[in-house]
N, C-alpha and C positions, 0 to 999 in steps of 0.2 A: 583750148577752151578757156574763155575768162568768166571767175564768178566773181561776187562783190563780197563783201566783209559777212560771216556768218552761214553763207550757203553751203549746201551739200553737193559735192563731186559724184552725182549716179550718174550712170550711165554706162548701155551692156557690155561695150567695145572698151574700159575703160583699163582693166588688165591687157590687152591687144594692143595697146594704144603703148602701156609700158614696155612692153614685148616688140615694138617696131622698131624695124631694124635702123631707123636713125636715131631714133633713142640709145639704142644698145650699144650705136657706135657711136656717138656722144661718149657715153660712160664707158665705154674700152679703152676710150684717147685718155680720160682723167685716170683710170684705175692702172695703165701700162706707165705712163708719166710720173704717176708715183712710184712708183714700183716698190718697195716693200718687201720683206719676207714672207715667203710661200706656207701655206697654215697645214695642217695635219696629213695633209695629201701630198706634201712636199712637189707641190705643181707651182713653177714659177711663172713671174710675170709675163717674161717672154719665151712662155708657151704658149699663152692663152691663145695667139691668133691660130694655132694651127686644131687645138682641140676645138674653136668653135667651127673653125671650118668643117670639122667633121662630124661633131654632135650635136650641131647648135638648136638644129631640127626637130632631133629629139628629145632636147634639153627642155626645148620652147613649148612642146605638144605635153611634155611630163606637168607644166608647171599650170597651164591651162587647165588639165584636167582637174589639177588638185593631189599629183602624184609625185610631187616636187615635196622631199626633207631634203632641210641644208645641215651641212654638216657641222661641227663642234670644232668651236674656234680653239688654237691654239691657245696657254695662258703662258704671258710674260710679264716679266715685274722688273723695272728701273726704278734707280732710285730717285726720290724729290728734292728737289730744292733745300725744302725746309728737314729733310731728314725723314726715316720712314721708307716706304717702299710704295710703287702703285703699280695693279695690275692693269695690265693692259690683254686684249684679245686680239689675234690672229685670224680673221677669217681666213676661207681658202680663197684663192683668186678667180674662182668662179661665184665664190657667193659675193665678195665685193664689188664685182661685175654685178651683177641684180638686184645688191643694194645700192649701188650707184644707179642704175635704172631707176629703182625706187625713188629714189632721195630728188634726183635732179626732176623730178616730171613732178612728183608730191610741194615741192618747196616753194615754186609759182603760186602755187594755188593757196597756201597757207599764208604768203609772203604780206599778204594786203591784210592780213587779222592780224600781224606783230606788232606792237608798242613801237614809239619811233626811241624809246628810251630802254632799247633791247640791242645790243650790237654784236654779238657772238653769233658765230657761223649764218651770217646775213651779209648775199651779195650787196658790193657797196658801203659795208660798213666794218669797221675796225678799232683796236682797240685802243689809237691816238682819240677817235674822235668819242672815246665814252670818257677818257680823261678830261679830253676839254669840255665835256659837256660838266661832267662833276665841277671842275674849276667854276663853269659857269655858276652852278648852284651855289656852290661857297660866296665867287664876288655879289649874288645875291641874296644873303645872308642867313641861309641856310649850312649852318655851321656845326651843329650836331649831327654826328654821323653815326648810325647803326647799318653795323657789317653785321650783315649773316653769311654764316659757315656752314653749307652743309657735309654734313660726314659721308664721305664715301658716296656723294651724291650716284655717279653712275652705278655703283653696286647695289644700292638701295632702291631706284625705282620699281614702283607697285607695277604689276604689269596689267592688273583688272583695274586700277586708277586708267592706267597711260592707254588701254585698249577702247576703254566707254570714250574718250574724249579722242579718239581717231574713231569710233564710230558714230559720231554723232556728226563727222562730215562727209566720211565714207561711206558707201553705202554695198559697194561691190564688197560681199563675202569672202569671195576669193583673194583679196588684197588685203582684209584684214587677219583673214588664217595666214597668210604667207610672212606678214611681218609677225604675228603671233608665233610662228614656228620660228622664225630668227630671235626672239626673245628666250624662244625655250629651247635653244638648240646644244645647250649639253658646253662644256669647257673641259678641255684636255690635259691633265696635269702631270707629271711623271706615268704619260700611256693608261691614267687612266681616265673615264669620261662621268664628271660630275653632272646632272640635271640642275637646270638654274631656274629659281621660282621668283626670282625679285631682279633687277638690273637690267642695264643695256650691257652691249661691249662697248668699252672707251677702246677706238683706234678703228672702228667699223663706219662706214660712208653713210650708216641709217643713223646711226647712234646724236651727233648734233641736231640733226630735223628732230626726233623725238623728247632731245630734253628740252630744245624751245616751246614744243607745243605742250609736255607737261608743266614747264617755268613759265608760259602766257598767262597761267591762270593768277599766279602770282601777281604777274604785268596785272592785269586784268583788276585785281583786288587794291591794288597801291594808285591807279591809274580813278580809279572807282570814289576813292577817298581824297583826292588828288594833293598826293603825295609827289615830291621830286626826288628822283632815283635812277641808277645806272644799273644794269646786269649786263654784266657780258660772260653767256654759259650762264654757270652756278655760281657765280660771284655776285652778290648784289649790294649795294649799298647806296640806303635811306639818308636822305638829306630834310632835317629838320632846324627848326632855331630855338631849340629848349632845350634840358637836360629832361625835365619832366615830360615832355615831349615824346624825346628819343628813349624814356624807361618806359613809357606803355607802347611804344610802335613793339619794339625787343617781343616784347609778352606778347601780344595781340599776333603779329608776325609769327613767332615762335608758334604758340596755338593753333594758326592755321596754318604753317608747314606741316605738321607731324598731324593734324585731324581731319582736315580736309585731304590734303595732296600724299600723305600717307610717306611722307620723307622725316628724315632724322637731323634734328638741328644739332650742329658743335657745340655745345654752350662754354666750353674751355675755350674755343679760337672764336665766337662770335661775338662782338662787342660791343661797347657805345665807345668814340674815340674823338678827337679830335682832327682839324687838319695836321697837324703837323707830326703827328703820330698815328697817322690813317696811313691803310697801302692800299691804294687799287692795281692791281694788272703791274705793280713792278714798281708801280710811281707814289710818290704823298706829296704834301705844298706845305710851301712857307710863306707867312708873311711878307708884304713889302710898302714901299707906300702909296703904292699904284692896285693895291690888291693881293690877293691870295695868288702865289704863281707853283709852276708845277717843277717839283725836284726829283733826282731820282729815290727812292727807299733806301735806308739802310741795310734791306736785306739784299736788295740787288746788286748794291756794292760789294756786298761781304761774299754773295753767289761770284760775281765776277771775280773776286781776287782769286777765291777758290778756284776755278778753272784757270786761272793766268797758274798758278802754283803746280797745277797739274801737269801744265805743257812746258813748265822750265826745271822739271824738277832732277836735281845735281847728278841721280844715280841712272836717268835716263839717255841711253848712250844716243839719244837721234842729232845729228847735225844741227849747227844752231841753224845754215838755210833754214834746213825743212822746221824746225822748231819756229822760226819767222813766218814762214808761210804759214803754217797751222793757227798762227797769235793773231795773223794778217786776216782769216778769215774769219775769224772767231769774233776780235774785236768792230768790222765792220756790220756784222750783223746785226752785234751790240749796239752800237750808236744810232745807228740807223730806227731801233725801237723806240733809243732815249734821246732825239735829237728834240722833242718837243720843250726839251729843261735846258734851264739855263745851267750847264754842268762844265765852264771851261776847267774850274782849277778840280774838280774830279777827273777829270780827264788829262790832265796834265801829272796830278798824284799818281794815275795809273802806269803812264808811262815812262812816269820814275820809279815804281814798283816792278815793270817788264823791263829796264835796262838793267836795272840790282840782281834782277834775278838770273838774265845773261850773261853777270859779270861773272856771279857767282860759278854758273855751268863753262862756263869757257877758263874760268881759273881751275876748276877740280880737271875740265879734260885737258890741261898742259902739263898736270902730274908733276912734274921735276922740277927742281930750281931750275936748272940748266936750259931748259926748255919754259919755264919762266922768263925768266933773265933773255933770252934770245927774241921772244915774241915781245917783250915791253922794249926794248933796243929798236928793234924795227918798229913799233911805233911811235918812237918820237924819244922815248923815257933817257936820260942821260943815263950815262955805264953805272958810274955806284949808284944810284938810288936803284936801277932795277937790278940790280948785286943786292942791295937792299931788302928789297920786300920782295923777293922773289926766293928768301929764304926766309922772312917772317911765318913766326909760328901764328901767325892773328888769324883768328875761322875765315870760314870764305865770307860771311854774312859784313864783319868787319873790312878785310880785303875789299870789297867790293864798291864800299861807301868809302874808301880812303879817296884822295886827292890825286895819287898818282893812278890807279887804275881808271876812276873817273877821268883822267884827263887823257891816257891813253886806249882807252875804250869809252869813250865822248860820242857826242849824239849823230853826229858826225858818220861814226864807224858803225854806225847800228841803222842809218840812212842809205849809204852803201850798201848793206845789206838786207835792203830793200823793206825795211822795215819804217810805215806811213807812221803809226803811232795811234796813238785814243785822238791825243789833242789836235794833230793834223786833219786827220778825217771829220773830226767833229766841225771844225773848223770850215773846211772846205763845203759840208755841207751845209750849216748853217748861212751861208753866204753865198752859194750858188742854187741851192736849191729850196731854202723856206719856198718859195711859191705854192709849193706842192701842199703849201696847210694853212 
């Protein structure tokens, strides 16, 4: 069914419609693909095909009627980036199943009301092209930038805000008690089941469609005023060309997050900034004389070392192979985010950061002089010098940066062992595959 911008989805067949079995098996291929940890029913992904083959009947006839409670997502908490913790929820792999149902058949229909200055969980869009559109803003000279921060944004949604504004295009009852019940469906914590009055679950297949449609209103108010601006999710940031400017957006903004849409503004992480101390999504920019161009952040740097330091670290007995392979895939993912920046000598720092730290691991796991001295010999090292420093009292940290380990543990001997690097990858991709942007 196609509507236009503003209209209501009635219609009687329109639960039946989500409940059809190419729907469901749409959303089985995406929900089994992920696969994931199994939520409080400890039913994994690949059981699902065999329980629907034999409940699905009865599943489908419960949830028609209105006889359908879902159950109480798991809670788990990882840690962030910036430090702190975030919960995350577990549905069971039957609810995620019906919330993919949901989401993929719902997200069409809302898809034509989003801002084109909206890129967070929207097919066809991502988080290179909200960067470049930010760049865009700066090279036209909107230069003040206000970052709003919301707290704990998925914890804190209104749910009588986020329910009136899904029914004002919904009109079947039955689809808005069903997601209403997934709002309120209880969270699991050391076995016991807490009731939740505010929030979505972060890691749930409904949970993205429902914070664009309560963040449109936002869109909707900036867009109204006609402001230049990126969000991607709960990230947003205002592009103005004044200071005075960007300190009454801050207020006015602030005021109608927390009055209108009933959310909590950071006012410790929410700022007025600059480019060159602005972060969107990973990245900020620096001047040049062609323009404002896009770099990586300093915190994304400082996130990478931390994980390089975690896979090389001295006391961990893993093979430097398998320690390579783990760097190998870890750093390619990396690049592949940040290849939009011009990062070659960060990229080259890095992979003088992962050979020091190799050096470091393969000098503690030779232990002995003896067994020093025998492995710097067969690499090339003349007799007395690796007589030499193979009984040096110098830390590993020093050892590692010296000239004779550098030259018999060279880039060379880290290439054999199949180790591409930051600045090779980056490299290759920049040159064979910019087309792709």
């Amino acid at each position: 069914m196609n509507t236009t911008s503003g209209t209501s989805f009635f219609f009687s067949s329109m639960l039946e419609e989500i409940l059809d079995i190419r729907n469901v098996q749409k959303a089985f291929k995406q929900v089994t693909a992920n696969k994931g940890a199994g939520g409080i029913d400890g039913m994994q992904t690949d059981e699902l095909r065999d329980y629907l083959n034999t409940h699905w009947s009865t599943l489908r006839a419960d949830i028609l009627e209105g006889n359908y409670h879902p159950q109480a997502v798991l809670k788990v908490e990882i840690t962030k980036d910036g430090g702190g913790m975030r919960m995350l929820g577990i549905p069971t792999v039957i609810d995620r199943l019906l919330q993919q149902s949901i989401s993929q058949w719902l997200s069409p229909k809302y898809e034509g009301d989003f801002s084109t200055n909206s890129y967070g969980f929207r097919p066809k869009r991502n988080a290179h092209q909200a960067v470049l559109q930010a760049q865009a803003n700066l090279n036209a000279g909107y230069t003040w930038i206000v970052e709003l921060d919301l707290e704990k944004f998925f914890d804190k949604v209104n749910h009588d805000k986020l329910m009136s504004l899904l029914s004002a295009k919904i009109k079947d009852k039955r689809i808005l008690k069903l997601i209403r019940s997934y709002l309120t469906s209880g969270i699991m914590e050391n076995g016991t089941v807490s009731h939740r009055e505010e929030g979505t679950v972060q890691g749930s297949p409904l949970s993205p469609l429902l914070s664009n449609i309560l963040l449109h209103e936002l869109d909707k108010t900036l867009d109204k005023r006609g402001h230049r601006y990126v969000r991607y999710a709960d990230d947003c940031s205002v592009y103005v060309r004044s200071k005075k400017s960007a300190q009454r957006l801050m207020e006015s903004m602030t005021r109608y997050l927390e009055d209108k849409l009933k959310l909590k503004v950071n006012r410790e992480k929410s700022k007025i900034s600059r480019p060159m101390r602005s972060s969107l999504l990973g990245f900020s920019f620096y001047g040049s004389k062609t323009g404002w161009e896009v770099r990586i952040s300093s915190k994304s740097l400082s996130t990478i070392k931390k994980k390089i330091k975690g896979c090389t670290q001295r006391n961990d007995p893993t093979p430097t192979g398998k320690r390579i392979a783990n760097l190998e895939g870890m750093l390619r993912g990396w690049v592949n985010y940040f290849i939009l920046c011009k990062a070659k000598k960060h990229m080259s720092n890095l992979d003088e950061m992962v050979r020091v730290r190799l050096r470091m691991t393969l000098w503690k796991s030779w232990k002995k002089p003896r067994t020093r001295m025998k492995r710097l010999i067969a690499l090339g090292i003349e007799k007395g010098k690796a007589y030499e420093w193979s009984n040096s009292r110098k830390g590993y940290c020093r050892i590692a940066h010296s000239p004779i380990l550098c030259l018999a543990l060279n880039n060379a001997y880290f290439t054999k062992l199949k180790y591409t690097g930051f600045a090779n990858y980056y490299y290759w991709k920049t040159t064979h595959q910019m087309k792709l942007f």
